[in-house]
N, C-alpha and C positions, 0 to 999 in steps of 0.2 A: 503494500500500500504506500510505503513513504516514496518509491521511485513513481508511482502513478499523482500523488501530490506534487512531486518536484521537476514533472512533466506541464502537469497543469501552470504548476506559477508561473514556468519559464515561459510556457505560451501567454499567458495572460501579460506576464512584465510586456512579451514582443508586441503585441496589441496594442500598448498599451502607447510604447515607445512609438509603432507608425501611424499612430491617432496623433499625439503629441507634433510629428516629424509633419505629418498633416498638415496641421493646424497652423504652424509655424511658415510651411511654404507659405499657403494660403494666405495669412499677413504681409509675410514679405512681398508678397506680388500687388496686392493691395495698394504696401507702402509702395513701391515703386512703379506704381499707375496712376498716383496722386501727387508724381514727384513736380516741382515747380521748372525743373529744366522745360519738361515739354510745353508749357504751357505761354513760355515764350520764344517759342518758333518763332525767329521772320524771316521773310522771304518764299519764295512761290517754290515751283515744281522745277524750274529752270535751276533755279540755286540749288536744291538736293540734286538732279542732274551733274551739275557743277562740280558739286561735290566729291559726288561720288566716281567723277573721272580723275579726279585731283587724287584719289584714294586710290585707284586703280593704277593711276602712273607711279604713285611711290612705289604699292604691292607689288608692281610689274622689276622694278630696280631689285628688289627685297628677293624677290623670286627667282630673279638669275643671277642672284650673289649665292642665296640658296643652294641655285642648283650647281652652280661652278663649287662651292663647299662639301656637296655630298659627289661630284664627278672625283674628285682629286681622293675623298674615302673610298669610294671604289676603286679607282689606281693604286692608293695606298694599300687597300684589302687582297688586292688580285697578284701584288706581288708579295705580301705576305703568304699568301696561299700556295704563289710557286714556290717556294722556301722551304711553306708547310710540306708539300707535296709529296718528298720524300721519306716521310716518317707516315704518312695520312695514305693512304690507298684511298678512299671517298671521295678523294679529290678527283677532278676529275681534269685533266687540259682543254677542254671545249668551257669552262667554267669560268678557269683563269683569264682565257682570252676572252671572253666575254662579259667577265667582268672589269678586267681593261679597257675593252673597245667604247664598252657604254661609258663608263667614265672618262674616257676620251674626250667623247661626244657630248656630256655633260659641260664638262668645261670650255668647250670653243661654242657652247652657242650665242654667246654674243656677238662673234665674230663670223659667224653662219647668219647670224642678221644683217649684220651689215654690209656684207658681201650680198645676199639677197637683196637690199636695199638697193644697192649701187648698181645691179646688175639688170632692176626692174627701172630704172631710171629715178627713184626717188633718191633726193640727198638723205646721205647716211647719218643719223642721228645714234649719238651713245645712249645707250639702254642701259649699261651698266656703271 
């Protein structure tokens, strides 16, 4: 009987905690639908437009710094791997080169832009 007791409480405590965890969201969303930021919006649909290209062109800089930082881990991983290679049988060499290649390819895309750029006749603008 005392393990069928000390079943029950635990469930009741858990109940008890996602009523509580509940409740809690439900206020904070509340507070935060009543916040005074929104309520002084100005400006129309153009401006949030606006905006949100001004966001996109950072996010776009942000993204191919990004990705040149994860190209150069996978260079770094691939020939870690060939290193590994000879103790690891798992390894495979269609892996290693393939995870160099991509990471190659990570890293010059900016430079894949702007040759693309140049080549469709737009001036080449840095991206990164």
């Amino acid at each position: 009987m005392p393990k069928d007791m000390l079943l029950g409480v635990c469930v009741r405590v858990h109940q008890i905690k996602e009523q509580v965890r509940g409740k809690m969201i439900k206020r904070m969303g509340g507070l935060l639908a009543v916040l005074p930021g929104a309520a002084f919006a100005d400006g129309d649909i153009a401006d949030m437009l606006n905006s949100a290209a001004e966001g996109s062109k950072s996010g776009m800089k942000s993204a191919l710094t990004i990705a040149q930082f994860v190209g150069v881990l996978f260079v770094i991983g691939g020939f870690i791997a060939a290193k590994q290679k000879k103790d690891n049988p798992q390894i495979k060499v269609s892996h290693i080169i393939g995870a160099v290649l991509f990471g190659a390819c990570l890293i010059v895309i900016p430079e894949i832009i702007k040759r693309a750029q140049s080549q469709v006749g737009l001036t080449p603008v840095s991206v990164g």
